[in-house]
C-alpha positions as a LaTeX table, in Angstrom:
\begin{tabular}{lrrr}
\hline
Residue & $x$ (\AA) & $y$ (\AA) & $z$ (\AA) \\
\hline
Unk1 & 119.44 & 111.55 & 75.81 \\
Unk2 & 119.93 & 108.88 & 78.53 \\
Unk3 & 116.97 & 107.04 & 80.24 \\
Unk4 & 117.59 & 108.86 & 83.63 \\
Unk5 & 117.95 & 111.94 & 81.83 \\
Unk6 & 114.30 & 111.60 & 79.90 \\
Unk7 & 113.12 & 110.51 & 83.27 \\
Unk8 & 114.28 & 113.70 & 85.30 \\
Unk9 & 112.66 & 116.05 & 82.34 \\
Unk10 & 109.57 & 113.95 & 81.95 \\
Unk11 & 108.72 & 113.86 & 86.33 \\
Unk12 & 110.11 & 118.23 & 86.38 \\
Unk13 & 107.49 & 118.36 & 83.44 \\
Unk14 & 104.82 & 116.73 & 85.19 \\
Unk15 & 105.70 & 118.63 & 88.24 \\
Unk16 & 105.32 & 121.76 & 86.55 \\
Unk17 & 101.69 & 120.76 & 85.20 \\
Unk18 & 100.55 & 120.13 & 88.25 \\
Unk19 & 101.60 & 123.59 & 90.21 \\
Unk20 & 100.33 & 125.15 & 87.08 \\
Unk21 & 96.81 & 123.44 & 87.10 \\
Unk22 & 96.46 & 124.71 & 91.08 \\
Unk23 & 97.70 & 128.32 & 90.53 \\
Unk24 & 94.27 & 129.17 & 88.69 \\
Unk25 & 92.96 & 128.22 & 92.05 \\
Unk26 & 91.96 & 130.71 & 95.18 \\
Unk27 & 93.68 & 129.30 & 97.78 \\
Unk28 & 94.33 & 132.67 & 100.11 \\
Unk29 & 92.81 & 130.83 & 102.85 \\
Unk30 & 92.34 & 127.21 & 103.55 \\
Unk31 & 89.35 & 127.65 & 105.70 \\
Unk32 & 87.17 & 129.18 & 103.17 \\
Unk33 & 85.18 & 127.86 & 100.52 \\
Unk34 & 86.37 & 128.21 & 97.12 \\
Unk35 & 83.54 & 126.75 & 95.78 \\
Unk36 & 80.36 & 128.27 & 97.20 \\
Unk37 & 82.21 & 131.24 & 98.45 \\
Unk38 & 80.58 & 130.81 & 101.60 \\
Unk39 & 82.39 & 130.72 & 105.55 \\
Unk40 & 84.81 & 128.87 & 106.17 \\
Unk41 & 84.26 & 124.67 & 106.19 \\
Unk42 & 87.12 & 124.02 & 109.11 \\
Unk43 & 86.98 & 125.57 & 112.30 \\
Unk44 & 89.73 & 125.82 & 114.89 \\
Unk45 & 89.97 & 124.61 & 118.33 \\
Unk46 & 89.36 & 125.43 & 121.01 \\
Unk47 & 85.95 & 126.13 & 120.83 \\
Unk48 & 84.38 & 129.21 & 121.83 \\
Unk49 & 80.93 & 127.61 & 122.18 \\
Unk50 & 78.99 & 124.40 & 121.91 \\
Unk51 & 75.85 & 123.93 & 122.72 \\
Unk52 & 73.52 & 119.98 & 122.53 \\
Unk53 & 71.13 & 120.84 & 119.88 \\
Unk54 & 69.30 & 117.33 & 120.08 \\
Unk55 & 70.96 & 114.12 & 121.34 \\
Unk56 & 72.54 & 113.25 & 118.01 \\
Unk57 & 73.56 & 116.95 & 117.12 \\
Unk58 & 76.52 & 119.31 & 118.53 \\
Unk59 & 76.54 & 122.96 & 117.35 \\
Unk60 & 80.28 & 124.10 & 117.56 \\
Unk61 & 81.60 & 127.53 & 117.17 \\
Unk62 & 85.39 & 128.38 & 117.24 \\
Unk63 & 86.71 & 131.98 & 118.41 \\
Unk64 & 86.10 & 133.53 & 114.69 \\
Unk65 & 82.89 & 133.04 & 114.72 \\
Unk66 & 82.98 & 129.47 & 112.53 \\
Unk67 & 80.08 & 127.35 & 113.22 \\
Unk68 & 79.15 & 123.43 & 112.34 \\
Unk69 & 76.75 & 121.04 & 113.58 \\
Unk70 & 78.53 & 117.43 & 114.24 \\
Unk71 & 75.82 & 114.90 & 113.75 \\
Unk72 & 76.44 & 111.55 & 115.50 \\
Unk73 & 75.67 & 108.18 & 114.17 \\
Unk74 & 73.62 & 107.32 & 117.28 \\
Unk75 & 72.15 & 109.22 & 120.74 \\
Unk76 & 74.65 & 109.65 & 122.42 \\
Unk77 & 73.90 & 112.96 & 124.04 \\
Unk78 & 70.86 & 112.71 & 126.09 \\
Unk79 & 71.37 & 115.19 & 128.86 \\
Unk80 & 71.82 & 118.90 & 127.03 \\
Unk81 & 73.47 & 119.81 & 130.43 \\
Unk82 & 76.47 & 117.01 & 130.79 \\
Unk83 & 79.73 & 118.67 & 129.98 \\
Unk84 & 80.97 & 117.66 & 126.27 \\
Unk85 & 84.19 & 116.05 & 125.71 \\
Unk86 & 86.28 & 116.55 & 122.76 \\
Unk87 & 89.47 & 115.28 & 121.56 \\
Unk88 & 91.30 & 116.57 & 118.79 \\
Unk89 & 93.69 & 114.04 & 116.72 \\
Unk90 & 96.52 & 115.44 & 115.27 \\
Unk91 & 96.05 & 119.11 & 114.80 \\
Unk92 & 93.33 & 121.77 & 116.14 \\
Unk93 & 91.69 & 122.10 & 112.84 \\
Unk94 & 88.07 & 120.06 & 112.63 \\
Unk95 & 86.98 & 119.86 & 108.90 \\
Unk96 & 85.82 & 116.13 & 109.47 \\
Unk97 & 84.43 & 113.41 & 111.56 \\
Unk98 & 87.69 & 111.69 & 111.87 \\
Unk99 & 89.62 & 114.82 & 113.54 \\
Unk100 & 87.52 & 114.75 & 117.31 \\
Unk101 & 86.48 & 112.52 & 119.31 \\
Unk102 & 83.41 & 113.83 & 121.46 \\
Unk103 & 81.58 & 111.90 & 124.49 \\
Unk104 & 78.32 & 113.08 & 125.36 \\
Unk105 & 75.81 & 112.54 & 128.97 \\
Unk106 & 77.32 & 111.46 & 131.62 \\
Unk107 & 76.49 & 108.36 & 133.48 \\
Unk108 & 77.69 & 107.18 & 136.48 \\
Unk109 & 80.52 & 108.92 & 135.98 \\
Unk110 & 81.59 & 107.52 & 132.84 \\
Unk111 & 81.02 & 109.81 & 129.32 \\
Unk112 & 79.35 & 108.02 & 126.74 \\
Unk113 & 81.38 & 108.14 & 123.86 \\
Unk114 & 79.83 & 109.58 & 120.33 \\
Unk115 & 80.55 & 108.74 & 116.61 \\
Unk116 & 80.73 & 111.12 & 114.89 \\
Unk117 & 78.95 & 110.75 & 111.28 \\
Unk118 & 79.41 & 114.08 & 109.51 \\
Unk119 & 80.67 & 117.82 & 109.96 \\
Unk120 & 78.42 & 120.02 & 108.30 \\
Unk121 & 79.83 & 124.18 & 108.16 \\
Unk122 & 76.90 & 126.15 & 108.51 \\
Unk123 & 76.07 & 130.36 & 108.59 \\
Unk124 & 77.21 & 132.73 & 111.71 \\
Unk125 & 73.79 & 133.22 & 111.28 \\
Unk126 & 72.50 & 129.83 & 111.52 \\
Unk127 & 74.44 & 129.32 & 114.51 \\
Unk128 & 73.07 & 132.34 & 116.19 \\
Unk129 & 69.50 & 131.09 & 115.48 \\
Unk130 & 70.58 & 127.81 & 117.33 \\
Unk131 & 72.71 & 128.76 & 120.00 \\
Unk132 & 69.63 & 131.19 & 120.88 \\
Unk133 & 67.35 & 128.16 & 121.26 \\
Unk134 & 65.47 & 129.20 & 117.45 \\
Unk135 & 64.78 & 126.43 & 114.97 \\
Unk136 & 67.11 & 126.76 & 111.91 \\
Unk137 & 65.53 & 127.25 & 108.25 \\
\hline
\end{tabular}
């Protein structure tokens, strides 16, 4: 058998192995968690809702009904009733900190831009307790 020949077999082999160790996998959608089984850990933009939690947390919803709290490295949100900016890089989906940019109060007419530590999914009903002004348990 010649080298480029063992070489083809050998990378069609490994190929092969490596569709075969996914296909045990659920991956019907995704947005949802394989894991936990739990909603969905990306949402979609645009946002439905988003409301300033505390001035280093935004609670986003997306039109399904998705919810995560962005926490920010820093305080960068300290008027709950400034506007929120967001930027989306790349696509619409958010499963991360690096895929939005958000700015937070406004002040003197420039947005104070956020950085955004972490994404964290949570409940439809967690985000109902927040967005109705309810501490979450």
């Amino acid at each position: 058998m010649s080298p480029f020949r063992l070489l083809a077999t050998a990378g069609v082999l490994g190929a092969a192995l490596t569709v075969g160790g996914c296909a045990d996998k659920d991956n019907s959608s995704p947005l949802h968690s394989v894991e936990t089984g739990k909603h969905r850990t990306c949402l979609m933009a645009p946002m439905d809702n988003t409301k300033i939690i505390d001035d280093s947390t935004l609670l986003m919803i997306d039109r399904s009904g998705a919810a995560a709290l962005a926490h920010m490295s820093g305080s960068c949100m300290i008027d709950p009733t400034s506007p929120v900016i967001m930027k989306y890089h790349g696509t619409d989906s958010v499963c991360g900190p690096l895929d939005l940019d958000i700015s937070g109060t406004v002040t003197g007419g420039l947005p104070i831009p956020c950085i955004v530590a972490s994404v964290e999914p949570i409940s439809k009903a967690q985000a109902q307790t927040l967005l109705n002004g309810k501490p979450a348990h």
